[in-house]
C-alpha positions as CSV (number, residue, x, y, z in Angstrom):
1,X,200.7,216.3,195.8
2,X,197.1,215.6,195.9
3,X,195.3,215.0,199.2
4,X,194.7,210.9,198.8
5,X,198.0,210.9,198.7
6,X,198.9,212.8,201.2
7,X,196.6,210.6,203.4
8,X,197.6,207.5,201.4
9,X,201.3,207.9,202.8
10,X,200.0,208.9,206.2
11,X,198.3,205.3,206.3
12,X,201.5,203.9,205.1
13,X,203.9,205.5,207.3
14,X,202.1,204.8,210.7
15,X,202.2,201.4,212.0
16,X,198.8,200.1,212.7
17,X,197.2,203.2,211.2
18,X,193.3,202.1,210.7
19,X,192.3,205.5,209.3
20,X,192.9,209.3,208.4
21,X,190.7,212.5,207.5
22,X,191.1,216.1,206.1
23,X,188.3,217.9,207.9
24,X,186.7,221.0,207.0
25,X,185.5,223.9,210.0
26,X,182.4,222.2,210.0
27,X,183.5,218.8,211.0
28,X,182.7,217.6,207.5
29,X,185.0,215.4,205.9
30,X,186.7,216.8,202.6
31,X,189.0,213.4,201.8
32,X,189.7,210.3,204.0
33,X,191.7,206.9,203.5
34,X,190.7,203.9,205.7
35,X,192.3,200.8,206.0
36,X,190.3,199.0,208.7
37,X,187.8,201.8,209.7
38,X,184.7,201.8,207.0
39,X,184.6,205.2,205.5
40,X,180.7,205.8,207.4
41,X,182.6,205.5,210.9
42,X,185.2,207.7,209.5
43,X,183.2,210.5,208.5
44,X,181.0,210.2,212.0
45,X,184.4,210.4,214.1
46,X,185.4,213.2,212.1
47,X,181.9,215.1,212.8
48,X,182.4,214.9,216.5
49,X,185.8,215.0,216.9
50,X,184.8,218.9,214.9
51,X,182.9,219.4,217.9
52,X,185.7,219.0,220.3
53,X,187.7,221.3,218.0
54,X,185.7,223.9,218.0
55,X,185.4,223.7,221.4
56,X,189.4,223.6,222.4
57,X,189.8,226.4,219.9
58,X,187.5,228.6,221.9
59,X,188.6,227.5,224.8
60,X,192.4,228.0,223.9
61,X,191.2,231.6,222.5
62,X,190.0,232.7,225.7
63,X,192.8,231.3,228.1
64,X,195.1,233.2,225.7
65,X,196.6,229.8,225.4
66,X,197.3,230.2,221.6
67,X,196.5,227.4,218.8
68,X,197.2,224.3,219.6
69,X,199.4,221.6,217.5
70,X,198.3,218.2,218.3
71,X,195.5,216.7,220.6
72,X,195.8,212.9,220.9
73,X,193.1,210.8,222.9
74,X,193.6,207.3,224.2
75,X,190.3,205.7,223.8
76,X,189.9,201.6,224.6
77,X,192.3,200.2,221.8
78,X,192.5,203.4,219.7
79,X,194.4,206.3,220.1
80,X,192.8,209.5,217.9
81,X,195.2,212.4,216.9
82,X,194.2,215.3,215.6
83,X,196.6,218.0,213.9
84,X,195.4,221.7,213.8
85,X,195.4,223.6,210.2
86,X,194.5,226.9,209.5
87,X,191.1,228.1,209.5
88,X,189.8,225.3,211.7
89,X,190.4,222.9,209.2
90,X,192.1,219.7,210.7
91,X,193.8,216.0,210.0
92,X,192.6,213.4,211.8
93,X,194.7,209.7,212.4
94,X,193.4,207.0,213.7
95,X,195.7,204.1,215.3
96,X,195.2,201.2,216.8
97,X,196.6,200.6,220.2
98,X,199.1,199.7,221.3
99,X,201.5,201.7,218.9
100,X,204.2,203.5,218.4
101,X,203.2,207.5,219.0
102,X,206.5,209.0,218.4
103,X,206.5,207.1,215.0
104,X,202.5,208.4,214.1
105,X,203.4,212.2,215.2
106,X,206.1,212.3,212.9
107,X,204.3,211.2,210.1
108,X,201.5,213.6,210.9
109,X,203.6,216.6,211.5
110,X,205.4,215.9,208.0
111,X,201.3,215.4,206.7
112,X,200.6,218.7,208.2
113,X,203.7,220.4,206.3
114,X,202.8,218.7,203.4
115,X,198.8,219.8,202.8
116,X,200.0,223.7,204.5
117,X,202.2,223.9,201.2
118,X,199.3,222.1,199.0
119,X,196.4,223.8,199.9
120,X,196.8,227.1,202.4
């Protein structure tokens, strides 16, 4: 399945979903859908939310914490989740708030599966 649409249904799937990203180790974006976000502010939330990655990755490495899974920020009326992949690569959602979370991690834990199979 290609990556759009593996985003594409991500989008779909989560209620009030205003955008999603495949991010590389170096915060740049490989492939995003939007559907209220422009793609610009997409790819700048994806640069710095690969700063925070890198960032809870070391800090996960040194506490002996192991990788995490998810990280989800509440921020104003968005709520930001991002799903760890190997090599530091990541997925990035973004919702609107307020939404239904159990419904967006589900969809983002079957995206996860999904681009694992595809592409690692």
């Amino acid at each position: 399945m290609a990556l759009q649409q593996i985003l594409g249904n991500l989008i779909a799937e989560v209620e009030d979903a205003i955008g999603a990203a495949f991010v590389d180790d170096g915060g740049e974006t490989v492939d995003i859908v939007c559907a209220g976000l422009t793609p610009y502010k997409m790819k700048i939330i994806a640069a710095y939310f690969g700063i925070y990655v890198k960032k809870v990755l070391k800090m996960s490495e040194e506490s002996l914490l192991g990788t995490p899974k998810v990280i989800i920020v509440d921020e104003g009326n968005v709520r930001v989740y991002v799903a760890f992949l190997p090599d530091e690569y990541f997925l990035l959602l973004i919702q609107r708030r307020p939404a239904i979370q159990a419904r967006a991690k589900e969809a983002l834990t079957n995206a996860v599966k999904e681009i694992k199979e595809e592409f690692f």
